[in-house]
PDBQT receptor file of N, H, CA, C and O in Angstrom, charges set to zero:
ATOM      1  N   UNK A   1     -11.252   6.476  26.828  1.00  0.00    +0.000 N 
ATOM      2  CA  UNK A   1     -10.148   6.574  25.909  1.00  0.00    +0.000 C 
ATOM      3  C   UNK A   1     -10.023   5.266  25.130  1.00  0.00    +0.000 C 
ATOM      4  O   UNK A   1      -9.858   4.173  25.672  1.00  0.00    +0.000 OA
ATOM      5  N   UNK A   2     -10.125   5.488  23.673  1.00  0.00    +0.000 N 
ATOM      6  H   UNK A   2     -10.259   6.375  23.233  1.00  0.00    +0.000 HD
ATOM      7  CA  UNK A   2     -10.028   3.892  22.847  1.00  0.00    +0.000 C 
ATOM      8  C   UNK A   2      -8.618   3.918  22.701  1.00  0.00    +0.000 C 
ATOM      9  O   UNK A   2      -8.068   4.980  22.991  1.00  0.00    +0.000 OA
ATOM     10  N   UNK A   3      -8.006   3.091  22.362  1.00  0.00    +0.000 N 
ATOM     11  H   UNK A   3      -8.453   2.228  22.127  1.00  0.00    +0.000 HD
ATOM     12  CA  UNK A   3      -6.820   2.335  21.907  1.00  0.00    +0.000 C 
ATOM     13  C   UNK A   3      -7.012   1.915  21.049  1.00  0.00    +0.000 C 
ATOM     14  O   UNK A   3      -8.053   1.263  20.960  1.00  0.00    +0.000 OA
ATOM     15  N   UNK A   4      -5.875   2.067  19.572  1.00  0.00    +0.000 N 
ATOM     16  H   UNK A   4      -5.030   2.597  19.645  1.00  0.00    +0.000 HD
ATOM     17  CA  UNK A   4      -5.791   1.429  18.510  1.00  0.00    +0.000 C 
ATOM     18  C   UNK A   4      -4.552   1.125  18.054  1.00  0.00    +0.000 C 
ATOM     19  O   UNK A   4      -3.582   1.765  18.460  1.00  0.00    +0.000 OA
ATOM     20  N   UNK A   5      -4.455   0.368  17.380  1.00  0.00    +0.000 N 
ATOM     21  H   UNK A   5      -5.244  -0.152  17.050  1.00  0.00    +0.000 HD
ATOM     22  CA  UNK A   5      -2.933  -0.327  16.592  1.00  0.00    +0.000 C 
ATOM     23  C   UNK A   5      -3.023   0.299  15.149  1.00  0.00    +0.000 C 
ATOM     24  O   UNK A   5      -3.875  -0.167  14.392  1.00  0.00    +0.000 OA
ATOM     25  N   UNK A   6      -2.135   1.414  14.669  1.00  0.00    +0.000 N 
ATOM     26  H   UNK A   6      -1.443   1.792  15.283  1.00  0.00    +0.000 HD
ATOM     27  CA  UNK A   6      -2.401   1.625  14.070  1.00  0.00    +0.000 C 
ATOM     28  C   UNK A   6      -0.800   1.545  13.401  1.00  0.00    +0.000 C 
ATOM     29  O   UNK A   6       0.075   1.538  14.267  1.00  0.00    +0.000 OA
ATOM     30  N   UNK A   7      -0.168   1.464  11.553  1.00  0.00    +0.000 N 
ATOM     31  H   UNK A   7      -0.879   1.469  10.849  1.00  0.00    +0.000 HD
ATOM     32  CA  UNK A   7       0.491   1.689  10.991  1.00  0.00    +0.000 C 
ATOM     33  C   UNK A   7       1.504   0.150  11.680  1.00  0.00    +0.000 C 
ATOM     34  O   UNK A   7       2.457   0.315  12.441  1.00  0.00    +0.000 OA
ATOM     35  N   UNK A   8       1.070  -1.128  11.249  1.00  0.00    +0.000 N 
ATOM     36  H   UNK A   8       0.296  -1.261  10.631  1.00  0.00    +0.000 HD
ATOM     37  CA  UNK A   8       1.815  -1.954  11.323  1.00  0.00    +0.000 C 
ATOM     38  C   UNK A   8       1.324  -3.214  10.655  1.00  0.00    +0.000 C 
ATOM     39  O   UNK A   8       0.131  -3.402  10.417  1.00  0.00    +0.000 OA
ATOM     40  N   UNK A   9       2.140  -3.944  10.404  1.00  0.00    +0.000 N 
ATOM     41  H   UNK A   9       3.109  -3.791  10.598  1.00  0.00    +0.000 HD
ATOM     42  CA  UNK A   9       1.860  -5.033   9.246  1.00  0.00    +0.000 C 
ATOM     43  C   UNK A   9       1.451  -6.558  10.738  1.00  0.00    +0.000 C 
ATOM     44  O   UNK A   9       2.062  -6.867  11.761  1.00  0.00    +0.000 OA
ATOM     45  N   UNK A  10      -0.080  -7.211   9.966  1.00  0.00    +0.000 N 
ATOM     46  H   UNK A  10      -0.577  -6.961   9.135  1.00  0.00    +0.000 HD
ATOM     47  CA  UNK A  10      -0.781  -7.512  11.021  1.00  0.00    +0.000 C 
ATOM     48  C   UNK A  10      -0.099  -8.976  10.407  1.00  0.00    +0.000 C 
ATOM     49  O   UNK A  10       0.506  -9.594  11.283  1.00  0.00    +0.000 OA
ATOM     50  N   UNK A  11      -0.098  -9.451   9.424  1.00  0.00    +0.000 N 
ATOM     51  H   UNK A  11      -0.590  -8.949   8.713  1.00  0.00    +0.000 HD
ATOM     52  CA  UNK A  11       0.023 -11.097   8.983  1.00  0.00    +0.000 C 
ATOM     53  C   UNK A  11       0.856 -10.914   7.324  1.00  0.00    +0.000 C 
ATOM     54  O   UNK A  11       1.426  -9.884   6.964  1.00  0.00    +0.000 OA
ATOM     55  N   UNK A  12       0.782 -11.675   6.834  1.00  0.00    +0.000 N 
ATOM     56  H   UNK A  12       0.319 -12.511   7.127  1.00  0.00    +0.000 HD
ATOM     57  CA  UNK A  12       1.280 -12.190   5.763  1.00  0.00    +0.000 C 
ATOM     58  C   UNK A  12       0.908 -13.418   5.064  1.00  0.00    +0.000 C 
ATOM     59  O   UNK A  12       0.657 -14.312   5.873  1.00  0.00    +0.000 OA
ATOM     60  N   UNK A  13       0.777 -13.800   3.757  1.00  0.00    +0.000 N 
ATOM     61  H   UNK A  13       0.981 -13.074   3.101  1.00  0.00    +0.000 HD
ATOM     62  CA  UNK A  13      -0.038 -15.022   3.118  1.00  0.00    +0.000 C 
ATOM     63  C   UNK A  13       1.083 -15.327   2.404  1.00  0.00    +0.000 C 
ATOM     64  O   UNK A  13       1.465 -14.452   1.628  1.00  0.00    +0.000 OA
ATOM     65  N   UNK A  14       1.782 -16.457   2.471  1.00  0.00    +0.000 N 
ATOM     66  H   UNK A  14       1.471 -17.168   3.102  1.00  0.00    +0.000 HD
ATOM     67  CA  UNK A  14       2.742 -16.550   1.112  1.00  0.00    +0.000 C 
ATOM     68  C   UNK A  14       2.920 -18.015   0.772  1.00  0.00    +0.000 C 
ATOM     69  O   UNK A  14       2.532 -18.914   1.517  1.00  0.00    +0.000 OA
ATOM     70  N   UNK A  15       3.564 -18.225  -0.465  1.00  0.00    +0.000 N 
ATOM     71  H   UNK A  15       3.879 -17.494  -1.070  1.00  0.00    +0.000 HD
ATOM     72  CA  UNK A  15       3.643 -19.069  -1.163  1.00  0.00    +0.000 C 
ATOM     73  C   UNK A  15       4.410 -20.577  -0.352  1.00  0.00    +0.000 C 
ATOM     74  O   UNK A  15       3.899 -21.675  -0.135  1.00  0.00    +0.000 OA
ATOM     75  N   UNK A  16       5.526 -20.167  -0.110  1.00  0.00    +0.000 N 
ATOM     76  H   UNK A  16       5.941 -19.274  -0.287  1.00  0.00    +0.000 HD
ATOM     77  CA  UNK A  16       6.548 -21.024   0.536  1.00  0.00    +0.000 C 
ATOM     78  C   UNK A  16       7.068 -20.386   1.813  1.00  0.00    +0.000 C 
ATOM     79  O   UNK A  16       7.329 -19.183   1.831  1.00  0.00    +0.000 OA
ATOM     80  N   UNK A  17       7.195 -21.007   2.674  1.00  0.00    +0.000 N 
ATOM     81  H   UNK A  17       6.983 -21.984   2.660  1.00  0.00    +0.000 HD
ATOM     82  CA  UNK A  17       8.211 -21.319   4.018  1.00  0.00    +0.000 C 
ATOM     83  C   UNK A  17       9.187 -20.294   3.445  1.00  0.00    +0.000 C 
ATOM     84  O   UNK A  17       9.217 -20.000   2.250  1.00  0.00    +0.000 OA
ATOM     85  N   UNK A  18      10.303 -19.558   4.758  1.00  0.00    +0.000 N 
ATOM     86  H   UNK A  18      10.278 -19.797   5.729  1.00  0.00    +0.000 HD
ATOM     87  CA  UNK A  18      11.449 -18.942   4.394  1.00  0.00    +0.000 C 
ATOM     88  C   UNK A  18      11.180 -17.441   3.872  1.00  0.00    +0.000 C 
ATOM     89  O   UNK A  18      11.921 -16.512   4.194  1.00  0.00    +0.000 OA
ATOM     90  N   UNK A  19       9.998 -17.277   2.993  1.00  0.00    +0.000 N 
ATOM     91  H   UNK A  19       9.397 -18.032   2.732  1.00  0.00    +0.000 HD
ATOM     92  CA  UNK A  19       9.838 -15.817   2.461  1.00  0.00    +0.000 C 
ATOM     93  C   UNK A  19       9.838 -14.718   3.505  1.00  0.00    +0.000 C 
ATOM     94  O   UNK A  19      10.331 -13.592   3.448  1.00  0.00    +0.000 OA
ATOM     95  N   UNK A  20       9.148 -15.336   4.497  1.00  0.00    +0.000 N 
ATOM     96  H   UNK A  20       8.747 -16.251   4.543  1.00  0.00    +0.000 HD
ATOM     97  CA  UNK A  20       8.273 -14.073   5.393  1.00  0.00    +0.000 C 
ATOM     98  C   UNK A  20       8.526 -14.526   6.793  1.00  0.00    +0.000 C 
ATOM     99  O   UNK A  20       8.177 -15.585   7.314  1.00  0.00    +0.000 OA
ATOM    100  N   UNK A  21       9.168 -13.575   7.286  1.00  0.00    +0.000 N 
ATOM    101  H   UNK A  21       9.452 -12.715   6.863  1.00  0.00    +0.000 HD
ATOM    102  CA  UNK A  21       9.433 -13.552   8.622  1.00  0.00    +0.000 C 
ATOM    103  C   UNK A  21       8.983 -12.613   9.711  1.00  0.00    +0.000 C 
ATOM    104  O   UNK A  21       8.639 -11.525   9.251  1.00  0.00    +0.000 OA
ATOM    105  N   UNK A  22       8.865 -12.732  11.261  1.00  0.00    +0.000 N 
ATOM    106  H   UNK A  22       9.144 -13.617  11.636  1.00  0.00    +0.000 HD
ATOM    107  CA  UNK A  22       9.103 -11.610  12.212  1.00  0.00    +0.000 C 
ATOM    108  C   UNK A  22       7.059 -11.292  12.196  1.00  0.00    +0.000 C 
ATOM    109  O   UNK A  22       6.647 -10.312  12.816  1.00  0.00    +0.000 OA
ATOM    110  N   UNK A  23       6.588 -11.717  11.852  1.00  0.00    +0.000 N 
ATOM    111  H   UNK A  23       6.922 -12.514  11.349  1.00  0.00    +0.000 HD
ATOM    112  CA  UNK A  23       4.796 -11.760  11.470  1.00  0.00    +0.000 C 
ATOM    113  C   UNK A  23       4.437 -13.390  10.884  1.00  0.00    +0.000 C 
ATOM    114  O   UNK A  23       4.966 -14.230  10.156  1.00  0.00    +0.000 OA
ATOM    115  N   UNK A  24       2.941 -13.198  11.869  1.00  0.00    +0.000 N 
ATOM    116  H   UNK A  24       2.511 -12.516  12.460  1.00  0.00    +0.000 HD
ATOM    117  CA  UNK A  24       2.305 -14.803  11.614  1.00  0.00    +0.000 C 
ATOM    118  C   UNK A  24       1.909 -14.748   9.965  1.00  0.00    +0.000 C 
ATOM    119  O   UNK A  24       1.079 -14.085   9.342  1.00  0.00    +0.000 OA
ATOM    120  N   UNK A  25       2.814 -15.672   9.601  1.00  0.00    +0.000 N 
ATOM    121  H   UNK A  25       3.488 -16.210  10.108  1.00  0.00    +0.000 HD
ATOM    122  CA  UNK A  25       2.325 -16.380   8.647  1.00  0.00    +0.000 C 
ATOM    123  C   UNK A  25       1.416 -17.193   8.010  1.00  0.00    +0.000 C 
ATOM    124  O   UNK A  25       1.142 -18.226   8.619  1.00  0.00    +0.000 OA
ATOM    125  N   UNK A  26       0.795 -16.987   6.797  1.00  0.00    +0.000 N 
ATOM    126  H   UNK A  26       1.018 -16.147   6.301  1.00  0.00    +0.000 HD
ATOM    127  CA  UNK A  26      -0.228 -18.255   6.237  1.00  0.00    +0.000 C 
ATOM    128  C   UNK A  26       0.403 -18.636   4.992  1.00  0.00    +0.000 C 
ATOM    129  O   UNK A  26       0.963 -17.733   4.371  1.00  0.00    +0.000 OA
ATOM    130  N   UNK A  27       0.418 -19.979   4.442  1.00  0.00    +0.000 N 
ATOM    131  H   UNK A  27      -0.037 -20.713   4.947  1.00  0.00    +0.000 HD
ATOM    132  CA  UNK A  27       1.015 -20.507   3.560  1.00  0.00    +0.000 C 
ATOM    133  C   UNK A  27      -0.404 -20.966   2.435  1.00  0.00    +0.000 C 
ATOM    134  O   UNK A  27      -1.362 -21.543   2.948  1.00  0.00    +0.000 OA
ATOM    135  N   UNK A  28      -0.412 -20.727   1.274  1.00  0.00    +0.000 N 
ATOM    136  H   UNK A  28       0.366 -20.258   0.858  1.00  0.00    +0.000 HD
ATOM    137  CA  UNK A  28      -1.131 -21.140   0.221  1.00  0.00    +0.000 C 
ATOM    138  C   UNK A  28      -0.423 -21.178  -1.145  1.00  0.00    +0.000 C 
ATOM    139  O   UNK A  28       0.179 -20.312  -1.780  1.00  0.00    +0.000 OA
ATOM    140  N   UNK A  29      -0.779 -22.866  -1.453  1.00  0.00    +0.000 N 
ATOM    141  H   UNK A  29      -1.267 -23.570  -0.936  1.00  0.00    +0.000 HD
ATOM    142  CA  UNK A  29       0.424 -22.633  -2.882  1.00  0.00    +0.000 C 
ATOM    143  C   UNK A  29       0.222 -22.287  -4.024  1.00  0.00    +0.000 C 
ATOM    144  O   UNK A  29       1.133 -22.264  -4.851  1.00  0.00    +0.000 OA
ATOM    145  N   UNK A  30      -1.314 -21.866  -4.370  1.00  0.00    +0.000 N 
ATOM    146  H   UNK A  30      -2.054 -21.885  -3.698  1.00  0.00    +0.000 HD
ATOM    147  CA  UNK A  30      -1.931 -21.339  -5.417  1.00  0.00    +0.000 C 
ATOM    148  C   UNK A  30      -2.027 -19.879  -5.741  1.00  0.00    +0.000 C 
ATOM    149  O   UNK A  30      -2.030 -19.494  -4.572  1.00  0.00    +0.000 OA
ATOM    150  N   UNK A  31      -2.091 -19.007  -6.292  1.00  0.00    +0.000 N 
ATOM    151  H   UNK A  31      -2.088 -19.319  -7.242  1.00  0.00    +0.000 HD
ATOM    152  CA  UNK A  31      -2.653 -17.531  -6.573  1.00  0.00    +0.000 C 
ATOM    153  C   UNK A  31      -4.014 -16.911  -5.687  1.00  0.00    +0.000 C 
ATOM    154  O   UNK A  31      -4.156 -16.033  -4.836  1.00  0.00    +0.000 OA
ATOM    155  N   UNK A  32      -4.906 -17.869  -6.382  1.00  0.00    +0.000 N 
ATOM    156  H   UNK A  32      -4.790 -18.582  -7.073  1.00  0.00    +0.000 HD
ATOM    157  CA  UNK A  32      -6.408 -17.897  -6.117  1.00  0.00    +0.000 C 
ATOM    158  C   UNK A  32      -6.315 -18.012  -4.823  1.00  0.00    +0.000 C 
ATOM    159  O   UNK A  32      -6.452 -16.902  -4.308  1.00  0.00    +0.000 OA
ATOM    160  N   UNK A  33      -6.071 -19.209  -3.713  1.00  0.00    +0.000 N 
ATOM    161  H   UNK A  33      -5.960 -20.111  -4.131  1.00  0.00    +0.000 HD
ATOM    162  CA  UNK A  33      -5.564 -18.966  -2.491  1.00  0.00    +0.000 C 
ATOM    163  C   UNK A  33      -5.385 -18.119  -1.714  1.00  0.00    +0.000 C 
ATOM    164  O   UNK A  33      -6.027 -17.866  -0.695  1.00  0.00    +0.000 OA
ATOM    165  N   UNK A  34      -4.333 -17.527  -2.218  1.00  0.00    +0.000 N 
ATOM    166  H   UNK A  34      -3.811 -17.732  -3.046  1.00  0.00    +0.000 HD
ATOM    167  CA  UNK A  34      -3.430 -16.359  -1.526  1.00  0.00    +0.000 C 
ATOM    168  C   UNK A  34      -4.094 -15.129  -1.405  1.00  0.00    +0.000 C 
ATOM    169  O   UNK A  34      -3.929 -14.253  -0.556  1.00  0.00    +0.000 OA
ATOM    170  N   UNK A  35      -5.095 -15.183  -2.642  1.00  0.00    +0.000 N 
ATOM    171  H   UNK A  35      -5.229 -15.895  -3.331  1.00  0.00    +0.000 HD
ATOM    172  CA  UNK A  35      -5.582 -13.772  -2.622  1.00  0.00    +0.000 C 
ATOM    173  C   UNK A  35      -7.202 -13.852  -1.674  1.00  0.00    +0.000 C 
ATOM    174  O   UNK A  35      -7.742 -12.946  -1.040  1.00  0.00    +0.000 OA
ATOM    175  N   UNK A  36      -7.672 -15.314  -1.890  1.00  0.00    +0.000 N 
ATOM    176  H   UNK A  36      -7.232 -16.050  -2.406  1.00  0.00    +0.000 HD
ATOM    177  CA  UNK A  36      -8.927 -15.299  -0.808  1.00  0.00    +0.000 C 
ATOM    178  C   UNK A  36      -8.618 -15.602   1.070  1.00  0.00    +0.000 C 
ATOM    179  O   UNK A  36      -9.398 -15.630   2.023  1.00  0.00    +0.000 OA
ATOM    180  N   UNK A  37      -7.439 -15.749   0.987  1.00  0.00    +0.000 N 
ATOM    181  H   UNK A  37      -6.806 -15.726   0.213  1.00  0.00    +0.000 HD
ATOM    182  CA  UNK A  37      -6.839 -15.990   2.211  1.00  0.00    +0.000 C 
ATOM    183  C   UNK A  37      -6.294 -14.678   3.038  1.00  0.00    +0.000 C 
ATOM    184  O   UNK A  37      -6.343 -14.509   4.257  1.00  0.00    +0.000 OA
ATOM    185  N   UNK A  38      -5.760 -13.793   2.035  1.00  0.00    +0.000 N 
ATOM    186  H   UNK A  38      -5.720 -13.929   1.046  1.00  0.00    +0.000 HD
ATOM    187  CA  UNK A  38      -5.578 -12.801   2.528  1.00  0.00    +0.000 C 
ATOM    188  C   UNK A  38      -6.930 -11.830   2.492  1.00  0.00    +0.000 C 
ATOM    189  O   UNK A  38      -7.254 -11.165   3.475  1.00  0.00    +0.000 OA
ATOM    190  N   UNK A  39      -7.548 -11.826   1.465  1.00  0.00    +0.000 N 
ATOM    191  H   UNK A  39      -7.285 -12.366   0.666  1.00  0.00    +0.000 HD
ATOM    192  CA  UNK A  39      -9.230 -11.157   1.728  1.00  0.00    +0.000 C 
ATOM    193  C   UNK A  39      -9.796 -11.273   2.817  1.00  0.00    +0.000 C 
ATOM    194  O   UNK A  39     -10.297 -10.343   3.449  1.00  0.00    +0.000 OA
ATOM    195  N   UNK A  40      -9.765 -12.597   3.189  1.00  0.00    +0.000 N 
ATOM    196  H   UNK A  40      -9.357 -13.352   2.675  1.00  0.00    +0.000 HD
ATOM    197  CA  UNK A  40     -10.392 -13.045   4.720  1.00  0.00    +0.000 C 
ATOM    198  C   UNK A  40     -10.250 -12.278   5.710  1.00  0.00    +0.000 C 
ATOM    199  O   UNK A  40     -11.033 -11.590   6.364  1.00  0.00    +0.000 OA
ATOM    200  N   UNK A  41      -8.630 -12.566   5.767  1.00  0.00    +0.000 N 
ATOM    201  H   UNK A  41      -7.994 -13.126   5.236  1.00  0.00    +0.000 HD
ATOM    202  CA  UNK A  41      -7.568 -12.248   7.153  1.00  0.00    +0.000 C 
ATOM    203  C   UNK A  41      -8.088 -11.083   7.023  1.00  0.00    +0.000 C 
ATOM    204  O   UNK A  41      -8.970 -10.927   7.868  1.00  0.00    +0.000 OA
ATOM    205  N   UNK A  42      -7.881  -9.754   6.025  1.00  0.00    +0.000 N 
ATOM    206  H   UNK A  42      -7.165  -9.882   5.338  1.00  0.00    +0.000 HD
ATOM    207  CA  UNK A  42      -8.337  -8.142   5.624  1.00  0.00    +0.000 C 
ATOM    208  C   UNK A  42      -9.120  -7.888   6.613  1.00  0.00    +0.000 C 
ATOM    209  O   UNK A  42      -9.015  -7.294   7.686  1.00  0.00    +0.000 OA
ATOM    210  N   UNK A  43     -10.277  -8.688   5.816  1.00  0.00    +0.000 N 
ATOM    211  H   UNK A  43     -10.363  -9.170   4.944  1.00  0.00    +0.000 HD
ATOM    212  CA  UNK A  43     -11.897  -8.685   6.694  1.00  0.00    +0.000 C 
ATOM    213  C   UNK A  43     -12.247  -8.601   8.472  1.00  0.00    +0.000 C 
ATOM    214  O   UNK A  43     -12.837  -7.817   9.216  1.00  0.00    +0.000 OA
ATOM    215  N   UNK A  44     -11.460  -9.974   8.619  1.00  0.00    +0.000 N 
ATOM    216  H   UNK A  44     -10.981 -10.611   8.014  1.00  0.00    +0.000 HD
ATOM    217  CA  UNK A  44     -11.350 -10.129  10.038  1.00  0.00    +0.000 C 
ATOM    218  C   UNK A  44     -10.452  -9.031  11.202  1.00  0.00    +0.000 C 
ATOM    219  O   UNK A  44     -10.697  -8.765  12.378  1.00  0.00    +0.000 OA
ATOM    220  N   UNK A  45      -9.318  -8.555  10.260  1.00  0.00    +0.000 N 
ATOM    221  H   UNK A  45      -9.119  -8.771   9.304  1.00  0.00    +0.000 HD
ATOM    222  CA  UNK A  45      -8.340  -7.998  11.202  1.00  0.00    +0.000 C 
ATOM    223  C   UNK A  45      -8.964  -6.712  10.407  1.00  0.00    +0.000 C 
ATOM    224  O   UNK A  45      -8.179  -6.276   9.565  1.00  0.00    +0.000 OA
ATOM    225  N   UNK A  46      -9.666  -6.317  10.454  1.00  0.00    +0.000 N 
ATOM    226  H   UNK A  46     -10.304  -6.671  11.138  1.00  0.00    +0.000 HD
ATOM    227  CA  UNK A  46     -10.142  -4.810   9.173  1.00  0.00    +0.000 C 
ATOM    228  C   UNK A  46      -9.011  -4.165   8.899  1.00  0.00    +0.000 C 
ATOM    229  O   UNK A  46      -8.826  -3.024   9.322  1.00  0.00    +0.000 OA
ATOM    230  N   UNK A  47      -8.105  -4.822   8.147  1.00  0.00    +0.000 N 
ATOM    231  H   UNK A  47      -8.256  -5.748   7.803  1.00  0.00    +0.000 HD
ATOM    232  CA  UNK A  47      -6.975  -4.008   7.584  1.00  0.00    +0.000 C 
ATOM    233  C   UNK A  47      -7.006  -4.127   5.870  1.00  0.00    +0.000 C 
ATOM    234  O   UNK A  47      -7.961  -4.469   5.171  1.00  0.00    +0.000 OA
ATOM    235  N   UNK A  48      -5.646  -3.730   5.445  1.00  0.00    +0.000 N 
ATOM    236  H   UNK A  48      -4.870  -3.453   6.012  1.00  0.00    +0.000 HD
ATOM    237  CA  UNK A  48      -5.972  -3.397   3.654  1.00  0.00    +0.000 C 
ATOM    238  C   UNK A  48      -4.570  -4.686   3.202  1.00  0.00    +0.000 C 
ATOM    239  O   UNK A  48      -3.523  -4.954   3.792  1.00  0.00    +0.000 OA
ATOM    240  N   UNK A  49      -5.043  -5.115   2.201  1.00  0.00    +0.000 N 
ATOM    241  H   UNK A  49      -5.893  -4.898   1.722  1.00  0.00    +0.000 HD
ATOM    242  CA  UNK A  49      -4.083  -5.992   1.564  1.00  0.00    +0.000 C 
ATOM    243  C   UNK A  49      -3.077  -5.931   0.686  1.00  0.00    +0.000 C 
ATOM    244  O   UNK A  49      -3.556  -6.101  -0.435  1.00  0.00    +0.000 OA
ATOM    245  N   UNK A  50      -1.629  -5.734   0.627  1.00  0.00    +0.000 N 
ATOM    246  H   UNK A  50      -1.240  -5.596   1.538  1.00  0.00    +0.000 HD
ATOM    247  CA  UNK A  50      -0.533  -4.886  -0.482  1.00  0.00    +0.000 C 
ATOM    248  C   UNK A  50      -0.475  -6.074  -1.030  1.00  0.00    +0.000 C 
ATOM    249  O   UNK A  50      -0.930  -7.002  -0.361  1.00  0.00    +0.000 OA
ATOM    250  N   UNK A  51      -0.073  -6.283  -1.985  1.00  0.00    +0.000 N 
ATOM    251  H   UNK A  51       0.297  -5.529  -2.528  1.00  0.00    +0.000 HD
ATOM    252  CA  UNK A  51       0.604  -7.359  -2.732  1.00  0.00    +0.000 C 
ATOM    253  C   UNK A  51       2.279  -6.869  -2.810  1.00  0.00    +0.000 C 
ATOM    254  O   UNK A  51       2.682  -5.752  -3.135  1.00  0.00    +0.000 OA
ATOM    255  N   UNK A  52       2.925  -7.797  -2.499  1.00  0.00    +0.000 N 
ATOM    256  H   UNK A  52       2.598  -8.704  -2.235  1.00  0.00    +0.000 HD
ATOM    257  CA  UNK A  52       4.788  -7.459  -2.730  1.00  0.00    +0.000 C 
ATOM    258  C   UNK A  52       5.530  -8.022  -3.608  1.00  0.00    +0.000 C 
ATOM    259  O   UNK A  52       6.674  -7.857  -4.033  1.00  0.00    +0.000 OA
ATOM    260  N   UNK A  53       4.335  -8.991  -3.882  1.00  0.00    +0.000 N 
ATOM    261  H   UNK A  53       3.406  -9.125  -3.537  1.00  0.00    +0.000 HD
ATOM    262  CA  UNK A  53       5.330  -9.533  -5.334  1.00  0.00    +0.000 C 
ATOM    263  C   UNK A  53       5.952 -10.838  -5.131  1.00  0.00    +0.000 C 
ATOM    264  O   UNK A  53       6.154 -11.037  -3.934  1.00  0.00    +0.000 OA
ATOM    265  N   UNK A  54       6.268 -11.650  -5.774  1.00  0.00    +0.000 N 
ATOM    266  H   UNK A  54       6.104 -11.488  -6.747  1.00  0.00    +0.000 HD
ATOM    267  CA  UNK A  54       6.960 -13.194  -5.454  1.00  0.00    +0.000 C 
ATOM    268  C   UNK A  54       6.475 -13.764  -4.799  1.00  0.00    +0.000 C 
ATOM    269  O   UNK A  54       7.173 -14.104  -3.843  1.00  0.00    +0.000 OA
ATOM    270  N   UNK A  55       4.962 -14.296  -4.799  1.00  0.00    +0.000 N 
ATOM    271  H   UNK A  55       4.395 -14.020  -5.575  1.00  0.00    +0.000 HD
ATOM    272  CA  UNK A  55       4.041 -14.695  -3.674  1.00  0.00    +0.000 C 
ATOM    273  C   UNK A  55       3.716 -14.599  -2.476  1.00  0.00    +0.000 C 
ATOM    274  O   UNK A  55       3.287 -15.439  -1.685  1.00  0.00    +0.000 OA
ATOM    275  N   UNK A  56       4.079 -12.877  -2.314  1.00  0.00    +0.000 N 
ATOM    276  H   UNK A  56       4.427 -12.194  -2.956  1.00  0.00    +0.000 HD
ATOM    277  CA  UNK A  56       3.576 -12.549  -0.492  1.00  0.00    +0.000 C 
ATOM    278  C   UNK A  56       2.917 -11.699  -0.658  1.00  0.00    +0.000 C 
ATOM    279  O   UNK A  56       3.322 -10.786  -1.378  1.00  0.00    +0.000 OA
ATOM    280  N   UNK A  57       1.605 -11.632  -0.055  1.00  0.00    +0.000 N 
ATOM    281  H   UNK A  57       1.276 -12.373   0.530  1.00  0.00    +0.000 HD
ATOM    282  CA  UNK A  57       0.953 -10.511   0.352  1.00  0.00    +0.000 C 
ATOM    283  C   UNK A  57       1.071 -10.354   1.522  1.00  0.00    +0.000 C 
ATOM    284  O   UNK A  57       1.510 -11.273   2.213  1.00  0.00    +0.000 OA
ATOM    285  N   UNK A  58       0.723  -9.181   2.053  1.00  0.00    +0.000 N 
ATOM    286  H   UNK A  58       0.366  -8.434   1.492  1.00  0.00    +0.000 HD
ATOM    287  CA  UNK A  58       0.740  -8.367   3.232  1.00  0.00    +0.000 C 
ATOM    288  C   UNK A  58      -0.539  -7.996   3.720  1.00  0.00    +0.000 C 
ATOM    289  O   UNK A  58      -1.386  -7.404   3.050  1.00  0.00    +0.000 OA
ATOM    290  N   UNK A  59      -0.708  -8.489   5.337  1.00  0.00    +0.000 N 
ATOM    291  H   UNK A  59      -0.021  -8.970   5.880  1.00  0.00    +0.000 HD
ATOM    292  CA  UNK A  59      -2.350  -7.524   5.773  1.00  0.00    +0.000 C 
ATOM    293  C   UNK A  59      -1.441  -6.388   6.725  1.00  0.00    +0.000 C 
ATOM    294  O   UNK A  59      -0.517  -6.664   7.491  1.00  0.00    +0.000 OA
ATOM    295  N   UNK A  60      -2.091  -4.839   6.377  1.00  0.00    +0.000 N 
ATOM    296  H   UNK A  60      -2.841  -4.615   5.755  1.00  0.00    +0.000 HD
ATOM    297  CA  UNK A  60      -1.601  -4.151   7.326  1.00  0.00    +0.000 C 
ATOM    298  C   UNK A  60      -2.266  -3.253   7.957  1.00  0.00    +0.000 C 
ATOM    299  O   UNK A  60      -3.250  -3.004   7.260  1.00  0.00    +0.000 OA
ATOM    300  N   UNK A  61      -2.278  -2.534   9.031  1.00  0.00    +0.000 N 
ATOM    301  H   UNK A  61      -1.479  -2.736   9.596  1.00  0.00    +0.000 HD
ATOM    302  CA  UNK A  61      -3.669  -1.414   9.458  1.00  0.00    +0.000 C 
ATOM    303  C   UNK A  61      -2.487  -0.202   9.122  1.00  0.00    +0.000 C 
ATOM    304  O   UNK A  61      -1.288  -0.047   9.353  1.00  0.00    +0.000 OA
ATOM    305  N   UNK A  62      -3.561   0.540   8.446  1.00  0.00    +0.000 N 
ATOM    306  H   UNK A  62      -4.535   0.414   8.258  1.00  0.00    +0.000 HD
ATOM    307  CA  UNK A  62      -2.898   2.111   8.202  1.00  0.00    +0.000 C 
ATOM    308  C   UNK A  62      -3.213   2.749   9.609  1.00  0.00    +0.000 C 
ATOM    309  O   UNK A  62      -2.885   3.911   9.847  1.00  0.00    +0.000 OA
TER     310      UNK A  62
């Protein structure tokens, strides 16, 4: 029997401190950053990347 985690938000990449709570955080203060930082995390945790707007993205497994 496998086990999976499925339908929950794994991390978060954001701009500044304070945005993003309750999930491990990564901080990058650039665009370019944010978006190869969260590509990574994607990769590693094989999940999909939302963008939310006001410098947070989201990694989450459907």
């Amino acid at each position: 029997m496998e086990v999976t985690i499925q339908k929950v938000i794994l991390c978060a990449v954001a701009d500044e401190p304070g945005k993003v709570a309750g999930v491990p955080t990564f901080y990058a203060r650039d665009e370019e950053s944010r978006q190869k930082k969260a590509l990574y995390l994607s990769r590693i945790l094989q999940g999909a990347v939302h963008d939310l707007g006001d410098g947070v993205l989201i990694v989450v497994k459907h």
